[in-house]
Each structure stands twice: as C-alpha cells, then as structure tokens.
matplotlib code that plots the C-alpha trace (Angstrom):
import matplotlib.pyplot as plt

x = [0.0, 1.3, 2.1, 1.1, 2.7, -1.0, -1.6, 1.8, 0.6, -3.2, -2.2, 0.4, -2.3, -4.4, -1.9, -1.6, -5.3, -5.9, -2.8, -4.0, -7.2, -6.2, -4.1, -7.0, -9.2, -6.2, -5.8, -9.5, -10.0, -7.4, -8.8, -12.1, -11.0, -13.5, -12.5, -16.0, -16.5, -18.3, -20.7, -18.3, -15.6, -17.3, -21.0, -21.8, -19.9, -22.1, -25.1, -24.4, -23.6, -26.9, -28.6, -26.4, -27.3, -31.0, -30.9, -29.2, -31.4, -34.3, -32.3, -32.3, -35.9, -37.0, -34.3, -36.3, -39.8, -38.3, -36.9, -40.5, -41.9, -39.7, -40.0, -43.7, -43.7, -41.7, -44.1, -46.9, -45.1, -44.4, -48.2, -49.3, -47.0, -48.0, -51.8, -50.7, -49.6, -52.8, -54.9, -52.3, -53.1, -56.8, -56.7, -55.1, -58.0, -60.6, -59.1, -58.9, -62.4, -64.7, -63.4, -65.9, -63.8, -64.3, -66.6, -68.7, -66.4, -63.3, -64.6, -65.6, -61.7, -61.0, -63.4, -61.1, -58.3, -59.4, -61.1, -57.4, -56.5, -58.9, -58.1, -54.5, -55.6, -57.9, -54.4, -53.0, -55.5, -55.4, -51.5, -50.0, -46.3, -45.2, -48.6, -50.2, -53.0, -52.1, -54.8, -57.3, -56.9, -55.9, -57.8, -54.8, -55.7, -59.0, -59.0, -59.6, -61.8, -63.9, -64.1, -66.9, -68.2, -69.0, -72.0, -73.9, -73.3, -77.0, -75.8, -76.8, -80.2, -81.7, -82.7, -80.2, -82.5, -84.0, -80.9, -83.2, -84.1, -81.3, -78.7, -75.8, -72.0, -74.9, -73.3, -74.6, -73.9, -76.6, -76.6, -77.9, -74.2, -72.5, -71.4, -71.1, -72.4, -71.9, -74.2, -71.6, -73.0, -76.2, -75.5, -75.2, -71.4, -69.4, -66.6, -64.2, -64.3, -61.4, -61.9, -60.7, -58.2, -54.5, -51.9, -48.0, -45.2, -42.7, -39.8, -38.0, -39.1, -42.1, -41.7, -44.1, -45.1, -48.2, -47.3, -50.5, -53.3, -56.5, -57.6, -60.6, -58.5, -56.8, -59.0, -62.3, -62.4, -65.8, -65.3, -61.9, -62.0, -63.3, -60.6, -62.0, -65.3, -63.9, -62.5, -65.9, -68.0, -65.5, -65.8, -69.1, -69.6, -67.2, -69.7, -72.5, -71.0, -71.3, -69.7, -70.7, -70.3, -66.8, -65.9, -67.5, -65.0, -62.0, -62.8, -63.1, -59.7, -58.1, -59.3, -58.6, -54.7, -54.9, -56.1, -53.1, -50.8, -51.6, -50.8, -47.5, -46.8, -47.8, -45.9, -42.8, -42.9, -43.5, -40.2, -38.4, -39.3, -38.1, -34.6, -34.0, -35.3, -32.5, -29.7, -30.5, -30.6, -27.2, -25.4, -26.9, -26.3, -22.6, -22.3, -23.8, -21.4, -18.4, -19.8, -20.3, -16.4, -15.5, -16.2, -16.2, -13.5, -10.4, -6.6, -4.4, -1.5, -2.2, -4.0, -0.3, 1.7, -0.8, -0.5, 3.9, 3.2, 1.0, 3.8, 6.4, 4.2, 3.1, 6.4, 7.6, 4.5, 5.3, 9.6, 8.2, 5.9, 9.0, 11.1, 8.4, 7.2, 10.4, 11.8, 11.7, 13.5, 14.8, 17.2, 18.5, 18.9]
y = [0.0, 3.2, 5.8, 9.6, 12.3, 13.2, 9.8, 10.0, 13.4, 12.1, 9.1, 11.4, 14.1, 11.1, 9.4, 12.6, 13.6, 9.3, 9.8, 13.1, 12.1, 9.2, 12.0, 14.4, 11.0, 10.4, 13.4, 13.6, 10.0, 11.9, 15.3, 13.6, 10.4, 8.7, 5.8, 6.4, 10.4, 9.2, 6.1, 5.6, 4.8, 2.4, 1.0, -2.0, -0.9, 3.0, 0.8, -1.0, 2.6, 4.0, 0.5, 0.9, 4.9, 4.2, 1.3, 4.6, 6.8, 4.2, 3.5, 7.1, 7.7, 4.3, 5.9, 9.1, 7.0, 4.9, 8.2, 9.8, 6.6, 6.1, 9.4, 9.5, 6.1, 8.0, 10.5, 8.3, 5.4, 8.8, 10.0, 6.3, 5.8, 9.2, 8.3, 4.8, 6.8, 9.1, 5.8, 4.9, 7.8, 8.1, 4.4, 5.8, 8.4, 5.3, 3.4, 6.0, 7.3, 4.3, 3.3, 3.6, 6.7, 8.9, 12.0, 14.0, 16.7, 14.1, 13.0, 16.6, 17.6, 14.2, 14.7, 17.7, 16.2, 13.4, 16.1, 17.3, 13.8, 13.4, 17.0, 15.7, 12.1, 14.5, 16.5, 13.5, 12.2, 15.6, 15.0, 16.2, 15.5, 18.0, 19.4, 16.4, 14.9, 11.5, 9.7, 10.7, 7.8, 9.3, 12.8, 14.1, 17.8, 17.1, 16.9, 14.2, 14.7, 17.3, 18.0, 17.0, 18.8, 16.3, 18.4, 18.6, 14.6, 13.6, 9.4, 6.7, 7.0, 5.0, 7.9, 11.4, 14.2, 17.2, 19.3, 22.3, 21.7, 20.4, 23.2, 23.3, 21.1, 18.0, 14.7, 11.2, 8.0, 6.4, 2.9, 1.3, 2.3, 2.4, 6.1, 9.3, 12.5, 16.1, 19.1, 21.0, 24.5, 22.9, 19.3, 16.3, 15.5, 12.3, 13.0, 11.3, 13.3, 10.9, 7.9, 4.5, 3.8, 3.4, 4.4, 2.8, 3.9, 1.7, 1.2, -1.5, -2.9, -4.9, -3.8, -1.9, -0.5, 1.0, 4.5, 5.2, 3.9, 5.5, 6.9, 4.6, 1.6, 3.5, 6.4, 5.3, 1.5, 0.2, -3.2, -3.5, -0.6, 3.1, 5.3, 9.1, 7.2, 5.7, 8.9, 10.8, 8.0, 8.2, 12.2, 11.9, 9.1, 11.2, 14.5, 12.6, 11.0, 7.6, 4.8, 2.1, 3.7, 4.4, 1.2, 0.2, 2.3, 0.4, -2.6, -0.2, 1.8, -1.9, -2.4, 0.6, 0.6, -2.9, -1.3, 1.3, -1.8, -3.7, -0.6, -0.3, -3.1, -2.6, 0.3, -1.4, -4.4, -1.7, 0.2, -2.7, -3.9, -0.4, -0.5, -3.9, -2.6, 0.5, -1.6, -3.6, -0.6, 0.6, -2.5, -2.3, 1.2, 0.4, -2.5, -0.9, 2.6, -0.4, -1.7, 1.6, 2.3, -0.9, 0.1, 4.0, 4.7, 5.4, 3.2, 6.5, 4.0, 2.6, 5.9, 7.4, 4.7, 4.8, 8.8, 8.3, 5.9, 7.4, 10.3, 9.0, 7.2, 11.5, 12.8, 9.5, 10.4, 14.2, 13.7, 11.0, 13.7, 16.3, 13.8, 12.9, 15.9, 17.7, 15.3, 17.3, 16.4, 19.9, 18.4, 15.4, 18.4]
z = [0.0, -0.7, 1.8, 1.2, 3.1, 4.2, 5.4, 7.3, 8.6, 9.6, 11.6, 13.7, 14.3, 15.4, 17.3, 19.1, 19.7, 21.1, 23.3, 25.1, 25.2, 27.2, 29.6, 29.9, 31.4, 33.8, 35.1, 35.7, 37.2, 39.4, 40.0, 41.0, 43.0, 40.9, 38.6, 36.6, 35.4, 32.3, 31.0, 28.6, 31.0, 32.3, 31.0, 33.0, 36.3, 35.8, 35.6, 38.7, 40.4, 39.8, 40.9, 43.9, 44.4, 43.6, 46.6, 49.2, 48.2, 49.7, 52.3, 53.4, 52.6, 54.9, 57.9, 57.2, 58.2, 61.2, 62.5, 62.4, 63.2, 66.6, 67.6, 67.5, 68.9, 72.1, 72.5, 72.6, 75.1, 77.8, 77.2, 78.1, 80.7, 82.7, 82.0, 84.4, 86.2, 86.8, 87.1, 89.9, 91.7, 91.1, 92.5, 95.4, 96.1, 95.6, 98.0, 100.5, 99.9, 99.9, 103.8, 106.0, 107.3, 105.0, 104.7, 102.4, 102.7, 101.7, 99.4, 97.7, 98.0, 96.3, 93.3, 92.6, 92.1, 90.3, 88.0, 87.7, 86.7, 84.0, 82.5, 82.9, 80.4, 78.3, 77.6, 77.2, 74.3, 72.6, 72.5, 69.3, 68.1, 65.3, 64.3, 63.8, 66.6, 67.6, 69.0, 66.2, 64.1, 60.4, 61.2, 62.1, 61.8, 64.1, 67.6, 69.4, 72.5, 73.7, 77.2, 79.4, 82.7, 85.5, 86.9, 83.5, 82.9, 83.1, 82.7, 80.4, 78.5, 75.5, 73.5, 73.1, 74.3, 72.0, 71.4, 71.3, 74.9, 76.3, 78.0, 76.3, 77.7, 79.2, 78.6, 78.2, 77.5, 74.7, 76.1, 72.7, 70.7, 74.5, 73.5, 75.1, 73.6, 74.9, 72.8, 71.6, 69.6, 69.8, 68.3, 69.9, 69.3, 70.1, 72.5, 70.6, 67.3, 65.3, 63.7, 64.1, 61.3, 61.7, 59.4, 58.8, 57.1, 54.9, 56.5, 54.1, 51.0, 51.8, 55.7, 57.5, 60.7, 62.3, 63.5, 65.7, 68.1, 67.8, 71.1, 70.8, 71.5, 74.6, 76.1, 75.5, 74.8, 75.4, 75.1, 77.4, 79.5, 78.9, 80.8, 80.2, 81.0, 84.5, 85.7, 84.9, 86.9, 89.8, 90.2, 90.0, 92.6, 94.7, 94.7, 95.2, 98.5, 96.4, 98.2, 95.9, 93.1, 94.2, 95.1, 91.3, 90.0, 91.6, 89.4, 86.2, 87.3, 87.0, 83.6, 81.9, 83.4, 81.5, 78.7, 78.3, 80.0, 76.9, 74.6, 75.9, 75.5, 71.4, 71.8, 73.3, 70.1, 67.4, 68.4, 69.2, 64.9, 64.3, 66.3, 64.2, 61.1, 61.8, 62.4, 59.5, 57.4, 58.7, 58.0, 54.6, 53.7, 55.0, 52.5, 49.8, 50.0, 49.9, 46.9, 45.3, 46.2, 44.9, 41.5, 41.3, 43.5, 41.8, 42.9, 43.2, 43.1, 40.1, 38.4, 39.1, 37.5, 34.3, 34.3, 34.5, 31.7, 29.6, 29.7, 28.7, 25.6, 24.8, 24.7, 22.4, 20.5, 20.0, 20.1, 17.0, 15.2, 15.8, 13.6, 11.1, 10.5, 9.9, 6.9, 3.7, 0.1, 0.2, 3.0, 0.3, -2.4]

ax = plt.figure().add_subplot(projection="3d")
ax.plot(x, y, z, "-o")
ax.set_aspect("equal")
plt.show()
C-alpha cells in the first residue's frame, strides 16, 4: 500500500489527539477520585452505580420514616405511661375514699383532684407530636376529645334528648351504641371526634409498621376498659358521696390501666421492629457505599503509575511527530 505524506501526517495528528485524550481522562479519574466520570468509562460498572445509588437513596428515605416513626412512637409510650400513672393515683384516692372513714367533705376535696387527673388524660389524648393529633386515628388535623363537665353529665339514656331543649356542655352515654355524647354548639357531638383507622409507614421494602393507636383503643375502649369514661364516673360518685359507686370504680380503674398496660406493651414491640429494622438498614447502607467504592472509587497508586506511563508514551509520540514531520527532500537536495 502506498504511503502519502498526508496519510503520514493524519495518523500522527491522530496518534496525538488518542494519546491526550487518554491523559485528559487520567488526570481527571485523578482530579475527581472517581475511577467512573463518564458512562463511557465504564457501561456495565455506571449501571451497577446508579442501581447501587437508587438502593441509598431508599435506604435514606425508609431511615427518614423509622426516625419519624420512633419518635412518634416516644411520645406516645411517655403520654401512656404518665396516663398509668394518673390511674395509679386516682386508685389511690378510691381506695382512700370508699373506707368507711371517709366524709362528704373528703370526698368533695377528692373529686377535685381526680377532676385534675382526668383534664391531665384528656391533655394526654389531645397529644399532638409536630402538628399532627395523635390519637385521632388518620384525622390528624382534628381533635380528638372534647371535654366534658362532670356536673352537666345527666348518665346513660336509650334515647339522646332534644338538642333544642337540652342546656348546652350536658353529657350522656346512649346505652344502645355504648357512646357518650356532649351538645356541643347545639348538636349532639361524640366526645371522641377521630376515627378508628391506623396508618403505617414503609420502613423497608415490603416492611411496615403502624405508627398510631387510635384513642378509641386506649382512652375510651368500650369493650376492654373506657378510661375518660372511669375517671368521669369516679368524680361523680365522689360529689354525690357515692360509696358504691366508688368502690365500682375500683374494678373499672383496673381495667382501663390494662387497657393502656396492653398498649405499651404494642408500643414497646413496634419500636423494638423499628430499632431492628434500623440496624439492619445501617449494615446495609454500610455494605452498599463499599460496593459503590468498589467500583467508582479510583486506585491513586495505580491511576499514578498509568499517568507516568502514559507520559512517557506523549512525549515519544510528540519527540516521533517532531522527527516525522520535519523530513523534507529539500534536506537530500
């Protein structure tokens, strides 16, 4: 084949162009401690990067969620746990006041404070962590409980009275839905104004955990033990010099400190997933930033050698070009 100067000249302008080409990508694997600047530097190790990136950018979102998740989770096992600890006391004042010792008068000053306990649990059950209500199931932004004066509870009936003739803050209980209603602005209104749904977040793939309790299941639980209700029915048994009545509410303090026993408890197990599910979660995120470095990160050793290589190959290249490019027949003349 022959040989034309302009070949000669094309394949030294390209072996020049290939050979700092290759220094430019050195010097930037370099510059940016990355091994991988472009896709075309490496296809198939990029696409594992971004697999690997898209996997710690979940990671980060689910730590996000258990970090909410746990915190809320807090909250809610110190509201529970100072609510025992009002039932503790209000058992206290039961005890003390249906002996055969105690007075009228007694008792009166011990309806007070167990009406400072229950505004103490209806604090509680309006709780909010952030701006969000916690015990009103997924209505959040609504809350919970309204607030119910002892002297205008009228007791349990089987039908709600006319609203229109019925002074306004009375309280029942309707003994056909076991529910109690105070007219608030003229309506009869359940004192629980949330629902009874629960809501979880994802905290791995396919993992999740419920975030809430309704304060159905814990302050006013009709089936296992009605706290709000218990601490109303003691006041009242109190004022009215009720010695049966207060004994009666012994039995029902006992249940309901069962009831919010057995939601610490849920508390404690949900917490306890999430703790695992975190640790789990770090030891992946550590694993998956090592495989990341594995193929992204750059081996300054090695990068070094290729640069002090690569060189030496340039200045051959050019020092060649230099020689080529300088031949003339004007020098054999």
């Amino acid at each position: 084949m022959k040989i034309t100067n302009r070949m000669l000249y094309d394949q030294v302008n390209r072996d020049i162009s290939r050979n700092t080409e290759i220094l430019f990508k050195l010097n930037a694997q370099i510059s940016s401690a990355k091994r991988i600047n472009n896709p075309s530097d490496d296809p198939l190790g990029l696409a594992s990067v971004l697999t690997y990136r898209s996997e710690l950018n979940s990671f980060t979102q689910y730590g996000r969620s258990i970090d909410f998740s746990t915190g809320w989770l807090n909250r809610m096992d110190s509201i529970l746990q100072d609510t025992d600890d009002l039932l503790g006391r209000a058992t206290e004042l039961a005890i003390q006041q249906a002996s055969s010792i105690a007075t009228a008068a007694t008792r009166t000053g011990a309806a007070e404070e167990v009406k400072q306990l229950r505004e103490e649990v209806l604090s509680n059950a309006n709780a909010k962590y952030g701006n969000k209500y916690m015990f009103s199931g997924t209505m959040t932004q609504t809350q919970p409980y309204l607030d119910v004066d002892v002297s205008k509870w009228q007791g349990v009936v089987s039908t709600l009275p006319p609203a229109s003739t019925t002074p306004e803050g009375t309280s029942v209980m309707d003994q056909n839905t076991n529910t109690m209603y105070v007219l608030n602005n003229g309506e009869w209104k359940n004192i629980y104004q949330g629902n009874d749904s629960t809501f979880s977040v994802q905290i791995g793939k396919g993992i999740t955990a419920q975030t809430n309790i309704p304060g159905s299941e814990v302050f006013t639980n009709n089936q296992q033990g009605n706290v709000y209700m218990t601490l109303l029915n003691l006041e009242k048994a109190l004022r009215d010099n009720d010695t049966a009545g207060i004994r009666a509410a012994l039995t029902d303090i006992n249940t309901s400190a069962t009831v919010i026993s057995n939601n610490l408890a849920k508390v404690g197990a949900i917490v306890n997933k999430l703790d695992h599910t975190k640790t789990v979660l770090n030891r992946a995120t550590v694993d998956t930033k090592s495989s990341v470095s594995d193929i992204e990160d750059l081996d300054y050793a090695e990068a070094i050698t290729a640069l002090q290589n690569q060189q030496i190959i340039y200045q051959a290249t050019l020092k060649s070009a230099s020689m080529i490019t300088g031949l003339s027949l004007v020098d054999y003349i």
